[in-house]
MDTraj code that builds the backbone (N, CA, C; nanometers):
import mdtraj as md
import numpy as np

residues = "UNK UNK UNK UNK UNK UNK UNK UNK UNK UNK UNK UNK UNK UNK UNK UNK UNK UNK UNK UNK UNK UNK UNK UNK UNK UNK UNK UNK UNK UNK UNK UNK UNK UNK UNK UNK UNK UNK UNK UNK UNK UNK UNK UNK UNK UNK UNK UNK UNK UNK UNK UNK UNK UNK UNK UNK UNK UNK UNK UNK UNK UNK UNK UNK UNK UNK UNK UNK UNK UNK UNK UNK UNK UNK UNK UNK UNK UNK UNK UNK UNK UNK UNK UNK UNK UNK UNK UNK UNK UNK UNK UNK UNK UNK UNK UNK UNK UNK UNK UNK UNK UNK UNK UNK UNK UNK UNK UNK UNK UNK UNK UNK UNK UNK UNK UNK UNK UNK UNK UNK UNK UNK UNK UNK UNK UNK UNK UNK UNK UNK UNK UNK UNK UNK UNK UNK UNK UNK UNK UNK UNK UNK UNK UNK UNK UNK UNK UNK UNK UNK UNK UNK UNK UNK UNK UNK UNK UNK UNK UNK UNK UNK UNK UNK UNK UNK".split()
xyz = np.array([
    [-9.0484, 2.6006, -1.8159],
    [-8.9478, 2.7032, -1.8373],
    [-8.8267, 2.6364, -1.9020],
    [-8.7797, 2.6930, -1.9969],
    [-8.6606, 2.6768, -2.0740],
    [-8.5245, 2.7153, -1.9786],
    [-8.4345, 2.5664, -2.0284],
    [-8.3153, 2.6427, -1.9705],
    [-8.2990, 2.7608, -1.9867],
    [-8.2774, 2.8190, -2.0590],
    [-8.1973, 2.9629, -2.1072],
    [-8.3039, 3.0410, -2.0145],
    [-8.4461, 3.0583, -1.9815],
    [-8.4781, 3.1319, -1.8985],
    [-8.4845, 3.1108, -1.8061],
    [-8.4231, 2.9961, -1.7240],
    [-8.3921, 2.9731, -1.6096],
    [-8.2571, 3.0738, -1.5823],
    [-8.1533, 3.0223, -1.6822],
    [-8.0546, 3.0483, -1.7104],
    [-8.0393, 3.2502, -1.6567],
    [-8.1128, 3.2776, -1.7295],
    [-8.1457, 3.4414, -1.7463],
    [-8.2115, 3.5201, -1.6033],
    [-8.2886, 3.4259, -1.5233],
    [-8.3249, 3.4469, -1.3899],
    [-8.2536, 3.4334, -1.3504],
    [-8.1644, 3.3079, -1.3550],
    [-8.0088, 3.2900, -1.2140],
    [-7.9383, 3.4454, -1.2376],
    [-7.9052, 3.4932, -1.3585],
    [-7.8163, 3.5926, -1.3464],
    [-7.8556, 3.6861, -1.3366],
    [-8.0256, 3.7226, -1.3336],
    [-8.0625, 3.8843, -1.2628],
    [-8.0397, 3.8614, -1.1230],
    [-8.0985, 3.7556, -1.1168],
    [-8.0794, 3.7369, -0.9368],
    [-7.9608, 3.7589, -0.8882],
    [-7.8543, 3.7043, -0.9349],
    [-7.7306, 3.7336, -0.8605],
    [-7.7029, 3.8665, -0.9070],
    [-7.7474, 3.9727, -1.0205],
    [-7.6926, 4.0491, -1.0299],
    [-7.7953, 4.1659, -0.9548],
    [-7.8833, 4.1693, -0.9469],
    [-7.9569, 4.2185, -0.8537],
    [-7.9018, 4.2347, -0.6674],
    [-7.8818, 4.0665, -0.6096],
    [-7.7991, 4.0638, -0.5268],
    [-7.6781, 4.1145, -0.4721],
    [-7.6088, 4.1394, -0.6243],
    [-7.4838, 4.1958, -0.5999],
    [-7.4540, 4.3528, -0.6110],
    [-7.6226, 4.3775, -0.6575],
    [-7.5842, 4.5359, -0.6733],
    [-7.6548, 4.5739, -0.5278],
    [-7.7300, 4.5018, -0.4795],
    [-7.7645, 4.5556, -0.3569],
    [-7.6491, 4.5550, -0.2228],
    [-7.5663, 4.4330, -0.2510],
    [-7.4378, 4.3812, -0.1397],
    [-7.3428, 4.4916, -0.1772],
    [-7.3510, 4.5371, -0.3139],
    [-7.2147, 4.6248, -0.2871],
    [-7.2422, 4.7692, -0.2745],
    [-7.3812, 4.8377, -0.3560],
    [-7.4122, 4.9839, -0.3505],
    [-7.4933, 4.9797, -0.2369],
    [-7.5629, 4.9588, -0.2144],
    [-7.6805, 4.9915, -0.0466],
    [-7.5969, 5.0101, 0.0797],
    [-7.4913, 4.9912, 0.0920],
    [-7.4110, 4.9875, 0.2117],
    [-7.3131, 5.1580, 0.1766],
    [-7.2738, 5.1807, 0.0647],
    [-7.2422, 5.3120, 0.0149],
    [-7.3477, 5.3998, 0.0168],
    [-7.4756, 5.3572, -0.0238],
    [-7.6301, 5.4820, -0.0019],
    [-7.5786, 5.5240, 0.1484],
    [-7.5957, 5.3974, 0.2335],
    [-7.6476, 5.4543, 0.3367],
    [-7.5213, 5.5272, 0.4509],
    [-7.4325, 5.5097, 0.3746],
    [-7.2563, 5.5960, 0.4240],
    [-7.3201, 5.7294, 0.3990],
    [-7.3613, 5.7657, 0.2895],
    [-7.3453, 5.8736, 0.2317],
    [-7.5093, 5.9473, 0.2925],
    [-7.5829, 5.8841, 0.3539],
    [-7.6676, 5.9672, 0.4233],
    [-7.6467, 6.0041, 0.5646],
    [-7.5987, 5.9356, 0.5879],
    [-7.5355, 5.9477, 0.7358],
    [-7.6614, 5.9232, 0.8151],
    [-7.6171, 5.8879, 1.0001],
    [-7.7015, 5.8479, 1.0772],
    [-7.7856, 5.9695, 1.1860],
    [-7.8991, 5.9734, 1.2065],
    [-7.9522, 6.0401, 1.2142],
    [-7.9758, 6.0310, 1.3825],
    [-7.9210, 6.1355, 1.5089],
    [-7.9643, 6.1802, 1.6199],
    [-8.0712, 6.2413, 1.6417],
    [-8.0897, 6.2698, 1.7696],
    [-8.1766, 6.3439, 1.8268],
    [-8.1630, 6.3744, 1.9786],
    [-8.2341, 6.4768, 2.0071],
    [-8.2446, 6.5552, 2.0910],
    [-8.3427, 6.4877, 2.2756],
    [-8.2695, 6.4545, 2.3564],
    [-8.3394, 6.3781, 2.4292],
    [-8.3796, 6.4682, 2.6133],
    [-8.4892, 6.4662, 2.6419],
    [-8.4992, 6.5512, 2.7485],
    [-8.4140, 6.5534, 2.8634],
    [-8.3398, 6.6017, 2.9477],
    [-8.3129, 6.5648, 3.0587],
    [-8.2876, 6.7109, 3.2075],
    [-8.3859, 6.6995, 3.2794],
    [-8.3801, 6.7553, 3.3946],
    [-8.2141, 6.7905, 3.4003],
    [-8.1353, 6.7400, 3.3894],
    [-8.0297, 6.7552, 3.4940],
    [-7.9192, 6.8486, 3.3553],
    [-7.9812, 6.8126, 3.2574],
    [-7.9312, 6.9667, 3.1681],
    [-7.9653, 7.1014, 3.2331],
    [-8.0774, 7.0948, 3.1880],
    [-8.1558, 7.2275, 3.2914],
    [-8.0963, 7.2711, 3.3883],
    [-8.0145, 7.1969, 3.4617],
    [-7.9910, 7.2098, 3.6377],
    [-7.8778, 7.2841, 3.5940],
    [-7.8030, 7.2408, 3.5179],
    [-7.6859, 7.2805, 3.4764],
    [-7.6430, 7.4183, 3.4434],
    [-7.7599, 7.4096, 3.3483],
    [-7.7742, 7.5676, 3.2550],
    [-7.8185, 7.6897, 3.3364],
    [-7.9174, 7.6068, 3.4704],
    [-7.9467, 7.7005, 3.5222],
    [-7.8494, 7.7495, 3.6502],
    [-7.7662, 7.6429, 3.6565],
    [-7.6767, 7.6922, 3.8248],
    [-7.5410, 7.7498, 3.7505],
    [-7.5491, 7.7809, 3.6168],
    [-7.4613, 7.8868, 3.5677],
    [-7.3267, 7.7762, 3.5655],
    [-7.3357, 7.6654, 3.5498],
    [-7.1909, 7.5648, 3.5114],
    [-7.1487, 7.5452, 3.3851],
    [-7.0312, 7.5696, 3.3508],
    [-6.9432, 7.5678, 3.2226],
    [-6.8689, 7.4003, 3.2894],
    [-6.9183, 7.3318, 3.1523],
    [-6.8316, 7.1938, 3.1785],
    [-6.6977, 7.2092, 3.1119],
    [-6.6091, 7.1714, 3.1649],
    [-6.4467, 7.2071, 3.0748],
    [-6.4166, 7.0887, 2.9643],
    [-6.4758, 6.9855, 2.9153],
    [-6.4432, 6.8929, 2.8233],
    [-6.5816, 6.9405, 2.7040],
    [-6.6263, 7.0666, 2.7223],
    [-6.7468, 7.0799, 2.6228],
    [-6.6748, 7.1868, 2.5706],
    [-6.7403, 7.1960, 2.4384],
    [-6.7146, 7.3481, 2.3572],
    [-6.8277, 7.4369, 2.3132],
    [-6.8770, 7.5193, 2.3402],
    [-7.0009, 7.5902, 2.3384],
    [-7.0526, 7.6730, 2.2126],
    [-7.1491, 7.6360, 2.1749],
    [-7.2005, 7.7178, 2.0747],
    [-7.3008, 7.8071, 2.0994],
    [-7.3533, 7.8783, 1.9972],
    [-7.4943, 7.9464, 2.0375],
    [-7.5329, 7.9976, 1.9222],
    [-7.7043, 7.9893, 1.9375],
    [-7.7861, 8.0128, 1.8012],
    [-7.8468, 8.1770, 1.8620],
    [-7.8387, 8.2589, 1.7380],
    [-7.9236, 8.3551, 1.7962],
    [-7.8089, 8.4800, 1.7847],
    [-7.8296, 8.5652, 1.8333],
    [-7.7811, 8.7414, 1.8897],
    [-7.6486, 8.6940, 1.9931],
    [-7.5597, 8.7699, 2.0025],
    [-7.4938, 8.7147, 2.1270],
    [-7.5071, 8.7759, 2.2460],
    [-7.5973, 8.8961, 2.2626],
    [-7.6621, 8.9570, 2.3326],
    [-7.7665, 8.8536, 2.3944],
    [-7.8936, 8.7896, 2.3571],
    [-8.0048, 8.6878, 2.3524],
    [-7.9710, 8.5930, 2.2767],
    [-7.8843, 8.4642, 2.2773],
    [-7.9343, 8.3887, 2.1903],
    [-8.0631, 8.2988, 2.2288],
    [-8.0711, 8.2422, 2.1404],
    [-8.2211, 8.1952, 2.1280],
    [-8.1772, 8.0437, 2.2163],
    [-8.0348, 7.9629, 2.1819],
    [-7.9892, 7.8073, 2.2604],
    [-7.8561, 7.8118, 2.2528],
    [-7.8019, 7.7474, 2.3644],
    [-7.7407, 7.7373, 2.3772],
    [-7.6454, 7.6195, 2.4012],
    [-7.5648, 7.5156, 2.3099],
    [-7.5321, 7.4244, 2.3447],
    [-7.3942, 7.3869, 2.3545],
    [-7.3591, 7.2436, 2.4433],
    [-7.2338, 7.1887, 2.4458],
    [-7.2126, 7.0935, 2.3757],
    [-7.0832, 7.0988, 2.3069],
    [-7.0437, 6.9618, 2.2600],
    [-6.9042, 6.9060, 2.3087],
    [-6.9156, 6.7650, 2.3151],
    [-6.8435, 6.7310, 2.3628],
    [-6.6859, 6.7739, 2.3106],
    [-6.5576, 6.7734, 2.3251],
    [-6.4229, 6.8296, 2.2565],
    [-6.3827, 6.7227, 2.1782],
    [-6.3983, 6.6160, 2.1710],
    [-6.3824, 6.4894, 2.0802],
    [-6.4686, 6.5059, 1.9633],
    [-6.6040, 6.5802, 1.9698],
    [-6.6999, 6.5764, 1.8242],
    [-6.6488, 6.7095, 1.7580],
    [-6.6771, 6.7432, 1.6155],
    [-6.6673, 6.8581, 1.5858],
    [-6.7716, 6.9186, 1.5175],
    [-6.8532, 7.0227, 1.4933],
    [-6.9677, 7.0923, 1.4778],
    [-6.9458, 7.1163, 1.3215],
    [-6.9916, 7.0485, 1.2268],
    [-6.9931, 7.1003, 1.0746],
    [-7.1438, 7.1907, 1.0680],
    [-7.1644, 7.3586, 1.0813],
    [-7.2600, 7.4581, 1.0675],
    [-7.1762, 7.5755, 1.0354],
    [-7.2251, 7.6476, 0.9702],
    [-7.2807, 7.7861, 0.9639],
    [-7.3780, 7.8690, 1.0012],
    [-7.4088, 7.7989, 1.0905],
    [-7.4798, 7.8486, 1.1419],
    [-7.4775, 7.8946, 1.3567],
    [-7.4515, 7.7552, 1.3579],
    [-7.3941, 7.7875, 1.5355],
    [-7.2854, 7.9157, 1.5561],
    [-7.2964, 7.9609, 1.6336],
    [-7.1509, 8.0340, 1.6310],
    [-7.0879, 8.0345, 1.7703],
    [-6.9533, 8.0046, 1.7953],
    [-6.9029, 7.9051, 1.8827],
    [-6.8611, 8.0748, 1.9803],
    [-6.8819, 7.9738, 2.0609],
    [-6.8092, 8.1295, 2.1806],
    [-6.7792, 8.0299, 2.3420],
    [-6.6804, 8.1094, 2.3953],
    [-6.6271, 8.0871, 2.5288],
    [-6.6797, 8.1162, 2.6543],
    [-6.8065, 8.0520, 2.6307],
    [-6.9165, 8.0143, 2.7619],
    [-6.8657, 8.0379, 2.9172],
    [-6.9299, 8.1285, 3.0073],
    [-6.8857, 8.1667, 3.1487],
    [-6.9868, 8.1612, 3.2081],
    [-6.9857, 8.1197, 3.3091],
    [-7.1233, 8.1544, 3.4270],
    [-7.1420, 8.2739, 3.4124],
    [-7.0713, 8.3909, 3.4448],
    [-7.1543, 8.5198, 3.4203],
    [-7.2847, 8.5284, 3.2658],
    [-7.1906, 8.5029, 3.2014],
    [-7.2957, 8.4791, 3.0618],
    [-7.4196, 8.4438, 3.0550],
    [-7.4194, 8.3172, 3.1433],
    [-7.5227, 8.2589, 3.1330],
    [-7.6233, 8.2684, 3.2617],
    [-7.5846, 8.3511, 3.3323],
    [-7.6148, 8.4463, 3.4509],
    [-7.6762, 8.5447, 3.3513],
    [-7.5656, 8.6399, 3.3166],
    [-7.7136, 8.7619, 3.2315],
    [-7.7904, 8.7233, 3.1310],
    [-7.7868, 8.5851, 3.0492],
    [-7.9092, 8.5425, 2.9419],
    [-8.0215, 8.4636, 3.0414],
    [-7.9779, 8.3844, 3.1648],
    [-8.1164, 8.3700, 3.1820],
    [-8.1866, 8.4749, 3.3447],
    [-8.0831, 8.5600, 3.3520],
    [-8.1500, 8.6757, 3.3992],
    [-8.2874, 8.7765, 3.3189],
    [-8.2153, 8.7832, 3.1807],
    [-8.2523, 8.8706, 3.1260],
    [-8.4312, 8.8281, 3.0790],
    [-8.4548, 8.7128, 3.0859],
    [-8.5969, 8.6065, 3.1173],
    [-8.6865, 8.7377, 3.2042],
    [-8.6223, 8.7366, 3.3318],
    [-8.7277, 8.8339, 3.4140],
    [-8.8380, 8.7930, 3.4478],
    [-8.9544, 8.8199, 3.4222],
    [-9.0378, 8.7774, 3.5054],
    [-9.1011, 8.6771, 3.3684],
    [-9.0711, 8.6319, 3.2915],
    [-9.1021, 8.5293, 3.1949],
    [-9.0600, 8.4304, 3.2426],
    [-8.9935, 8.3824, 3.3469],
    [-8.9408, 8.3026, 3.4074],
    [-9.0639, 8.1974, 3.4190],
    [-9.1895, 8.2073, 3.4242],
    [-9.2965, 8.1236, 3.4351],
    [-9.3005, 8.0646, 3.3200],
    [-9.2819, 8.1251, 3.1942],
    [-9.2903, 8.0458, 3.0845],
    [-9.2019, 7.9036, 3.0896],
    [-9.0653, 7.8683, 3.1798],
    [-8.9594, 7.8032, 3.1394],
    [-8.9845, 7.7009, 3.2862],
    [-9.0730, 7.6703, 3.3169],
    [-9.1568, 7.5758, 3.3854],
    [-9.1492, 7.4260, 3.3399],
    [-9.1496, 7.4070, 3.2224],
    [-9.0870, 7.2610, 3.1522],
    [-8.9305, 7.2702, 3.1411],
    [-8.9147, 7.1449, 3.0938],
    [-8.7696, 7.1114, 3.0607],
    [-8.7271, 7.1318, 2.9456],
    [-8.6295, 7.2544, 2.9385],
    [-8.5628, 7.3154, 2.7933],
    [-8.4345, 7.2596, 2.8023],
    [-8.3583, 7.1802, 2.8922],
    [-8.2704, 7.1176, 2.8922],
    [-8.2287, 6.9538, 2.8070],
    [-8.1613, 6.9184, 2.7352],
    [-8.1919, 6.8043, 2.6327],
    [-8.0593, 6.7203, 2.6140],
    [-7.9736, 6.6461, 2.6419],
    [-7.8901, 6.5642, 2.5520],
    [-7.8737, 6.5399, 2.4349],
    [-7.8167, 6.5845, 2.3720],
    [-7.8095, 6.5324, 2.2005],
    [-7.7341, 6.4397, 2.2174],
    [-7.8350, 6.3518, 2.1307],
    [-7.7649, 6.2010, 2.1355],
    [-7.7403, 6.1562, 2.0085],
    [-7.6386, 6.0568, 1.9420],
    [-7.6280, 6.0286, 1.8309],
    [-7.6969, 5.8979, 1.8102],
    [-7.7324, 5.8124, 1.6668],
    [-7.8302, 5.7640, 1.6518],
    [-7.8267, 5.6120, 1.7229],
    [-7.6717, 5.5839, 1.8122],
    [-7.6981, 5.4519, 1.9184],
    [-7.7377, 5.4931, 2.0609],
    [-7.7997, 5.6405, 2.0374],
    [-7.8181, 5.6789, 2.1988],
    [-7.6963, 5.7284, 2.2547],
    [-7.5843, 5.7407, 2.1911],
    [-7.4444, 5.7821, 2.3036],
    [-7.4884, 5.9254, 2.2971],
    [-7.4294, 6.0095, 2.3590],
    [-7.4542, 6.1485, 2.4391],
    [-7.3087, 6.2007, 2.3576],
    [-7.3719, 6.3334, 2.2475],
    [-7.2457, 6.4204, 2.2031],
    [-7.2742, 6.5507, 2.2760],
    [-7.3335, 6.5695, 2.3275],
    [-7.3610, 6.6782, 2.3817],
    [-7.4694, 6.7066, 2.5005],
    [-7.4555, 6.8793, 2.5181],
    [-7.5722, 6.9273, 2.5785],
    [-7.6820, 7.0726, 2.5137],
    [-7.8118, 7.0502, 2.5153],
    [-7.9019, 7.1407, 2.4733],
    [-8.0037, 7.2465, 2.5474],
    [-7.9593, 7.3828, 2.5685],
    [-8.0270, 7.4546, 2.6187],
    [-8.1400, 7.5984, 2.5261],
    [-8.2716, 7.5702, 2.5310],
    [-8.3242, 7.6502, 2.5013],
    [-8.3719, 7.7634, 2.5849],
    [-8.3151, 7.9006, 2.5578],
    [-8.2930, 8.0040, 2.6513],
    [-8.4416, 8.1056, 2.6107],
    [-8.4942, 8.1113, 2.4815],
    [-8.6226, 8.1857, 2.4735],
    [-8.7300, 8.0186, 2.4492],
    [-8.7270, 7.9143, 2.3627],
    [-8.8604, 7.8855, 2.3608],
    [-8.8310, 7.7112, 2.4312],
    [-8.8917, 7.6299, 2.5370],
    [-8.8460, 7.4890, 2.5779],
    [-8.9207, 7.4211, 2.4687],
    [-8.9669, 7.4664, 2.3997],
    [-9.0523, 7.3887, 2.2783],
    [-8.9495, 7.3446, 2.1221],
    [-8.8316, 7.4712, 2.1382],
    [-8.7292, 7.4655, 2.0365],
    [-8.6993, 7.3232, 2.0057],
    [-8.6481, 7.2717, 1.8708],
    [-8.5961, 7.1383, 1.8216],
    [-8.5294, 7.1368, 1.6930],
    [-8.4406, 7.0607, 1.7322],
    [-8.3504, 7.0340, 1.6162],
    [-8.3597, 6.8852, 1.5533],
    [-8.2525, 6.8715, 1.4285],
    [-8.2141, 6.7558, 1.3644],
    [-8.1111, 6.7251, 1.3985],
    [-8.0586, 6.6142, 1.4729],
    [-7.8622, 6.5833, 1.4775],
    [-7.8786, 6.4798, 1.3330],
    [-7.7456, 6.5060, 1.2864],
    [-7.7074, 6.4239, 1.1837],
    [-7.5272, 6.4109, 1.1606],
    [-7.5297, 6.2451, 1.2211],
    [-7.3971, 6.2566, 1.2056],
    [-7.3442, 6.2241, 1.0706],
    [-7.2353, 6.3018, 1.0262],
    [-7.1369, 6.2872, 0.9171],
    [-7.0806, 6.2101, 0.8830],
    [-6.9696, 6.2334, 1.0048],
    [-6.8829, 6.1222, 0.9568],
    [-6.8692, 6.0434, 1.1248],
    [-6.7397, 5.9843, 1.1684],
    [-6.7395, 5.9247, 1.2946],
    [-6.7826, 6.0165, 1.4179],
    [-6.6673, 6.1109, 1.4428],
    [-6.7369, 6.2195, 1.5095],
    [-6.7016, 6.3659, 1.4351],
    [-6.8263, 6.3781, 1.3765],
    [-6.8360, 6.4640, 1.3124],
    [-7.0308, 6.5078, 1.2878],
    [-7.0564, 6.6163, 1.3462],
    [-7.1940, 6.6545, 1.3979],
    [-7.2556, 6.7468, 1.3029],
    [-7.3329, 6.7297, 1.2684],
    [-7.4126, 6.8397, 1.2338],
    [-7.5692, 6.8451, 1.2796],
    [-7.6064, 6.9848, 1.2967],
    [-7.7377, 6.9928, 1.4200],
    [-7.7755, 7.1445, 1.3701],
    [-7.9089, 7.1124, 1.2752],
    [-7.9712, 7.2622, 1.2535],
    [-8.0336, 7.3696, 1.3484],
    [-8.0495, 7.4282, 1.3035],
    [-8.0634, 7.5604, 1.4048],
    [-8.1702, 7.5327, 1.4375],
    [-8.2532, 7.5902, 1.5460],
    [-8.3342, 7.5514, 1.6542],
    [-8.4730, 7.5807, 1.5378],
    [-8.5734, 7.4358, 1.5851],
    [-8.7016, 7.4660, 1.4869],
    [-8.7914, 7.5121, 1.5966],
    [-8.8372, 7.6600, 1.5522],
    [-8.9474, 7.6879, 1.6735],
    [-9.0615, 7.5933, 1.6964],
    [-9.1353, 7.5943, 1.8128],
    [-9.2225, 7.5200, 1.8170],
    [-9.2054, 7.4369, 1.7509],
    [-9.1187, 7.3059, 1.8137],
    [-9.0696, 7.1778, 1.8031],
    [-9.2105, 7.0750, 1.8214],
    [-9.3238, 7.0928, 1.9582],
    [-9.4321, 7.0051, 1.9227],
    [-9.4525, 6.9172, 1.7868],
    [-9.5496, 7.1043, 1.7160],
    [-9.5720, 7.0450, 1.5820],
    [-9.5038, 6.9375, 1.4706],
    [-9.3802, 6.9474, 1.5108],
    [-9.2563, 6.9071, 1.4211],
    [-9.2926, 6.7359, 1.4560],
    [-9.1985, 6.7596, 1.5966],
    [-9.2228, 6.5992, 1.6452],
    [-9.3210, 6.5506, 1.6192],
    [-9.5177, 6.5631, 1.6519],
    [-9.6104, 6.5254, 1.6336],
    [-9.5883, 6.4577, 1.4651],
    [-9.5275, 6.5550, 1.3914],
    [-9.5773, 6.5178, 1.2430],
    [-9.5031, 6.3942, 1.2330],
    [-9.3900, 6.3883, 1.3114],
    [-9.2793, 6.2736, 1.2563],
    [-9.3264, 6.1763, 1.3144],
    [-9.3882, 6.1823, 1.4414],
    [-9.4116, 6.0452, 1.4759],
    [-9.5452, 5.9611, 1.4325],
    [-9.6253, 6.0923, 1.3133],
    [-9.7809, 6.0175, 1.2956],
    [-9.7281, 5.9509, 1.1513],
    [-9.5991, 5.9823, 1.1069],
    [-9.5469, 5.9573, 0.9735],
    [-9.5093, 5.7799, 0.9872],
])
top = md.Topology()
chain = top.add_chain()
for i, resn in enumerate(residues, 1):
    res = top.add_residue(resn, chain, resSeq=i)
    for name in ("N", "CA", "C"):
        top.add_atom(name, md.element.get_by_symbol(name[0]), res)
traj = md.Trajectory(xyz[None], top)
């Protein structure tokens, strides 16, 4: 090999190097980090003994008559959707949505209760599915605390299964 194409390798290399040191760290700003939705019994307990936590802010997917979930976020994160629509959560409320179950009450035998967690595992929230415990979402954080979390994917199984054979 000739100097000069030695020469010509040293400087893709470093310039290769340097486009990866300075743009790849901007890609991956700009996709932001990706949560998820984690099971936990003691959501459930929550949702079901009709408790409003006072450091959460409540949303809900769905009718406001039936919504379909119902979740908390913490008052430090903030919800970037159009889709959630935020309302002032009461035990009665959540007294007549999972009254209104009735004798479907057998269906909700698993755990529809969930933590949304952001992508180091910290806890921004809480997740209640009020018609299906199979419901699932995407968390995707924005910016520091700044959330975004699509509307409930029915029959979540299928979903998960696909992602994890991927």
């Amino acid at each position: 090999m000739t100097t000069l194409s030695k020469n010509r390798a040293g400087v893709a290399t470093i310039l290769v190097i340097g486009f990866l040191a300075f743009c790849l760290p901007g890609f991956s700003g700009c996709s932001g980090t990706y949560g998820r939705l984690s099971v936990n019994s003691d959501v459930k307990e929550i949702y079901e003994n009709f408790q409003v936590l006072s450091d959460y802010r409540y949303f809900r997917s769905g009718p406001a008559s039936r919504p379909r979930v119902v979740i908390g976020l913490r008052e430090d994160f903030t919800l970037q959707s159009d889709y959630w629509q935020p309302i002032e959560l009461t035990p009665e409320m959540l007294d007549q949505w999972l009254g209104f179950r009735g004798h479907h009450k057998k269906y909700f035998l698993g755990n529809n209760g969930f933590d949304i967690l952001d992508g180091q595992g910290n806890k921004l929230g809480i997740w209640y599915g009020l018609v299906d415990a199979h419901d699932w979402a995407a968390v995707r954080m924005i910016a520091d605390k700044t959330v975004s979390i699509t509307p409930p994917i029915q029959d979540g199984r299928r979903l998960r299964a696909k992602f994890i054979r991927e």
